[in-house]
C-alpha positions as CSV (number, residue, x, y, z in Angstrom):
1,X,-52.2,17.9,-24.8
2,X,-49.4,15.6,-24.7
3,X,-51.3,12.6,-25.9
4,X,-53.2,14.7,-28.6
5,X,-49.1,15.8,-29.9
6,X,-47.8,12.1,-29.6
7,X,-51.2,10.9,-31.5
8,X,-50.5,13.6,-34.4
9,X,-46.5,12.7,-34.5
10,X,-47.6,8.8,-34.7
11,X,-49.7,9.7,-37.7
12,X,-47.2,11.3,-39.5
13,X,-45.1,9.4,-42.0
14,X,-41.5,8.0,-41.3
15,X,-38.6,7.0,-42.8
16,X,-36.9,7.0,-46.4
17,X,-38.5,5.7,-49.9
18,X,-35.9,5.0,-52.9
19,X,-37.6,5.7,-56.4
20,X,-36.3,2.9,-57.9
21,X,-38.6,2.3,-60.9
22,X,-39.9,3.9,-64.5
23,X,-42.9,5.0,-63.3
24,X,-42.5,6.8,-60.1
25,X,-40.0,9.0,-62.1
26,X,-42.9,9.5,-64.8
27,X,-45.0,10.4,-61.8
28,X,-42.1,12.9,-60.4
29,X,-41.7,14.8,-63.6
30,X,-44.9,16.9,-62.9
31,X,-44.3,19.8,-60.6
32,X,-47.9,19.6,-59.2
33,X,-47.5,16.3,-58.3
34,X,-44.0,17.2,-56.2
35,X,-46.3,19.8,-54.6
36,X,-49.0,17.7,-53.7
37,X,-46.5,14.6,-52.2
38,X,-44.9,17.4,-50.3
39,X,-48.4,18.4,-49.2
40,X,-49.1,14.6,-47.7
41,X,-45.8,14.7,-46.4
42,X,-47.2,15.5,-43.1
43,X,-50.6,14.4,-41.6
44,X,-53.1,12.5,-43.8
45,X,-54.9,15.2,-46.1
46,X,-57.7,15.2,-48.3
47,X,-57.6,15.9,-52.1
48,X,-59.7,19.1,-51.1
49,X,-57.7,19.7,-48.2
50,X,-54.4,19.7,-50.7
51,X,-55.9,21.8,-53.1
52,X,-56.6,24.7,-50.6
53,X,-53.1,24.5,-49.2
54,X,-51.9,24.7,-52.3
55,X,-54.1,26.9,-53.7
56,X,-55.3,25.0,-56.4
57,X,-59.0,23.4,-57.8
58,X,-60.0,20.2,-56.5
59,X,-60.9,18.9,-59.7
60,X,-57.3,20.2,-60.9
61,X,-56.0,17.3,-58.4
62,X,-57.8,14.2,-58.3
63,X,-56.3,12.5,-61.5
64,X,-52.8,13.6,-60.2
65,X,-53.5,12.2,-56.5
66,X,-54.6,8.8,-57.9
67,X,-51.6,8.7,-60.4
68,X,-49.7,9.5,-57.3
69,X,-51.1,6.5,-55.5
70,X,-51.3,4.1,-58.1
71,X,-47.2,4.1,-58.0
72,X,-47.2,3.8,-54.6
73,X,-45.6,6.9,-53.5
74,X,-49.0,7.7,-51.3
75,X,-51.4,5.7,-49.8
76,X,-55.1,6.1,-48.5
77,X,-54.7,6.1,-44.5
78,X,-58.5,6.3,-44.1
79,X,-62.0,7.0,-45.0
80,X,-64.5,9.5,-43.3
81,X,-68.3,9.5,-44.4
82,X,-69.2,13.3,-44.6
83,X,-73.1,14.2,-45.7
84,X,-73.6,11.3,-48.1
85,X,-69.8,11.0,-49.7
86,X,-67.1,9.6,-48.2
87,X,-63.8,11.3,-47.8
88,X,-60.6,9.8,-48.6
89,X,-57.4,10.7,-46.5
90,X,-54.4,10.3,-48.4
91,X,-50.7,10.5,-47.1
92,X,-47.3,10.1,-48.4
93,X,-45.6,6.9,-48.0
94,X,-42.9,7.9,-46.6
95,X,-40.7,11.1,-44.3
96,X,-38.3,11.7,-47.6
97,X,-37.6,10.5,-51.0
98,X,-34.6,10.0,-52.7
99,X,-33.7,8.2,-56.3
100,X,-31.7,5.3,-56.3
101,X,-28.4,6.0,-57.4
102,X,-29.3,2.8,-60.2
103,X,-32.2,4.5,-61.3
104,X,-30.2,7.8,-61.9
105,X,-26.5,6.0,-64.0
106,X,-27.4,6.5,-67.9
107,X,-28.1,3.3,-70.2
108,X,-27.6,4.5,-73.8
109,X,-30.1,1.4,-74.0
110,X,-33.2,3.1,-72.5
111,X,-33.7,5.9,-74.0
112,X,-37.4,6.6,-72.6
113,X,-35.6,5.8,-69.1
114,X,-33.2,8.6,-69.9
115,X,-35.6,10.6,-71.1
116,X,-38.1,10.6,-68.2
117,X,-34.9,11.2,-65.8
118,X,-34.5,14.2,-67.3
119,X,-38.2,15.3,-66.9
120,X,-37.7,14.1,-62.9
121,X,-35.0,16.1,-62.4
122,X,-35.4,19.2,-64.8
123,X,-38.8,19.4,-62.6
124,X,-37.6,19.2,-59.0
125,X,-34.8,22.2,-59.8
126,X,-37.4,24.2,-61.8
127,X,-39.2,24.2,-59.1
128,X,-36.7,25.1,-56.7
129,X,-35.9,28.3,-58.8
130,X,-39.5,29.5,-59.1
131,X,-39.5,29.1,-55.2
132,X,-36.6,30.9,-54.3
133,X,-37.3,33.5,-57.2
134,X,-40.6,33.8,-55.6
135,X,-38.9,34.2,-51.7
136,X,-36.8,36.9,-53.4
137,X,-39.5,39.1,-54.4
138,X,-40.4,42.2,-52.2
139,X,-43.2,41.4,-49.8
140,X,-45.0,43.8,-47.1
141,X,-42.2,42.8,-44.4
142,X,-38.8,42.4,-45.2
143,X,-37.8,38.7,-44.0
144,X,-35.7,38.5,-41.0
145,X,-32.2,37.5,-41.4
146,X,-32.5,34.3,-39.8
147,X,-35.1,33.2,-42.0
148,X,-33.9,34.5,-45.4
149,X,-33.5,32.2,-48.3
150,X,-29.6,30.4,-48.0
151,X,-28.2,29.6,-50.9
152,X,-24.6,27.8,-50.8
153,X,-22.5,25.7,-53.3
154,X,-19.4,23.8,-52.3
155,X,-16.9,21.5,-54.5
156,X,-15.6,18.5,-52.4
157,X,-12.1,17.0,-53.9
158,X,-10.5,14.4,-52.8
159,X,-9.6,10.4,-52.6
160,X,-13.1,8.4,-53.6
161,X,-12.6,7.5,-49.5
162,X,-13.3,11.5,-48.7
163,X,-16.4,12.2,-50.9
164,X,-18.2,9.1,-50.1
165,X,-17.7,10.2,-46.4
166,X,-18.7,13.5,-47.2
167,X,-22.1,11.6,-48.7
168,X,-22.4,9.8,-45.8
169,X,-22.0,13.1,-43.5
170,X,-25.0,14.5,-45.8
171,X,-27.4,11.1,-45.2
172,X,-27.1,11.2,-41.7
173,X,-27.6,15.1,-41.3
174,X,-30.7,14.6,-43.2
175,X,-32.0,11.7,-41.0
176,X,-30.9,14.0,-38.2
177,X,-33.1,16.9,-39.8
178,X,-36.2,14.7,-40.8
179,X,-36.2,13.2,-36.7
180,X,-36.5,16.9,-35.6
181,X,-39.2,17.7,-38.0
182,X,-40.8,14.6,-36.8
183,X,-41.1,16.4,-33.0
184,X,-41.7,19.7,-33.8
185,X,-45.2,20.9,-32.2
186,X,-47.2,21.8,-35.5
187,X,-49.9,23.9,-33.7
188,X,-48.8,27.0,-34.0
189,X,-50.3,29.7,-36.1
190,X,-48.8,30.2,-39.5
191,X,-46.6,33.3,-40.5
192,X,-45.5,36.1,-37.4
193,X,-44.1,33.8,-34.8
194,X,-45.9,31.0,-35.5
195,X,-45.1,28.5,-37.7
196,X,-43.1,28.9,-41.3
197,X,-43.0,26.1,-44.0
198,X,-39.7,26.0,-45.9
199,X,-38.0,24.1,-49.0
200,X,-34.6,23.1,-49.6
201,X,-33.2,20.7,-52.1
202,X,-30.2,19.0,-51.9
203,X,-27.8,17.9,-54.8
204,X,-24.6,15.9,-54.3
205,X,-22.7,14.8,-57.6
206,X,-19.9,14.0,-59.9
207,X,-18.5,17.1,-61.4
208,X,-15.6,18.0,-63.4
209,X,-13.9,21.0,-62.5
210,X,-14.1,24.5,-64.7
């Protein structure tokens, strides 16, 4: 059993990827395509595979998969024949994405850059909202407390030396987060006691304040 855990933990993804170019963010603008990398986050997946964990049609994912992989932000881990096809396991590059902070400064020179930042971003938080809207929503059980939605903003102020500390704090608490998730046994059954899959989004930014 030990083996059979280290085996799946080798085979899932690990560290950070930086979006750094024009058309990874393109690729990021489409909700079902943040779905679907979030799907591969974990072991290597099939399109089919995705599509019933996310509850979608198969042929509703294939043009997004290979747009996903033609960027590079998954890759095909391995082929399986299967009754005369052949199966193609697909898996996200990496643990965790973030944007380069390049990628994200405004040039009033690119305006289809801009644009398509926009698109990236107005995506991710729309679909944050639809999830937590949809975690609010009466169900058959009420949730318990512990594993209610948490919501939480906070303004940091102070020297430039503070908030990039504060930055740094967040970077580290999110490797520190990602290294758990890397050994947590997966096995369990989903929902009861068993195993629960949770979002959360994190935003740290210049503001001004009200």
């Amino acid at each position: 059993m030990a083996k059979q855990q280290q085996a799946v933990e080798a085979s899932r993804p690990a560290g950070t990827h930086t979006v750094t170019d024009l058309a990874q963010i393109r690729a990021l603008a489409d909700p079902l395509r943040l779905r679907i990398l979030g799907a591969l986050g974990g072991v290597p997946r099939t399109t089919k595979q995705v599509a019933q964990l996310l509850g979608e049609k198969p042929t509703k994912l294939y043009h997004h998969v290979e747009a996903l992989e033609r960027v590079g932000l998954i890759r095909l881990r391995e082929t399986r024949p299967n009754r005369g096809t052949v199966e193609k396991y697909f898996q996200a590059v990496a643990a965790q994405f973030q944007v380069a902070a390049a990628v994200l400064c405004p040039d009033a020179a690119a305006v289809e850059k801009l644009s398509a930042q926009e698109a990236m971003l107005t995506s991710i938080l729309d679909g944050t909202r639809k999830e937590l809207i949809a975690s609010l929503r009466p169900g058959e059980t009420a949730p318990d407390a512990e594993e209610a939605p948490l919501v939480a903003r906070a303004i940091v102020t102070g020297s430039r030396k503070k908030v990039r500390a504060v930055r740094r704090r967040l970077l580290r608490w999110l490797e520190e987060l990602r290294t758990a998730e890397a050994g947590t046994d997966h096995t369990g059954k989903k929902g009861g006691q068993g195993e629960l899959t949770c979002a959360f989004t994190v935003v740290f930014c210049r503001t001004e304040p009200t």
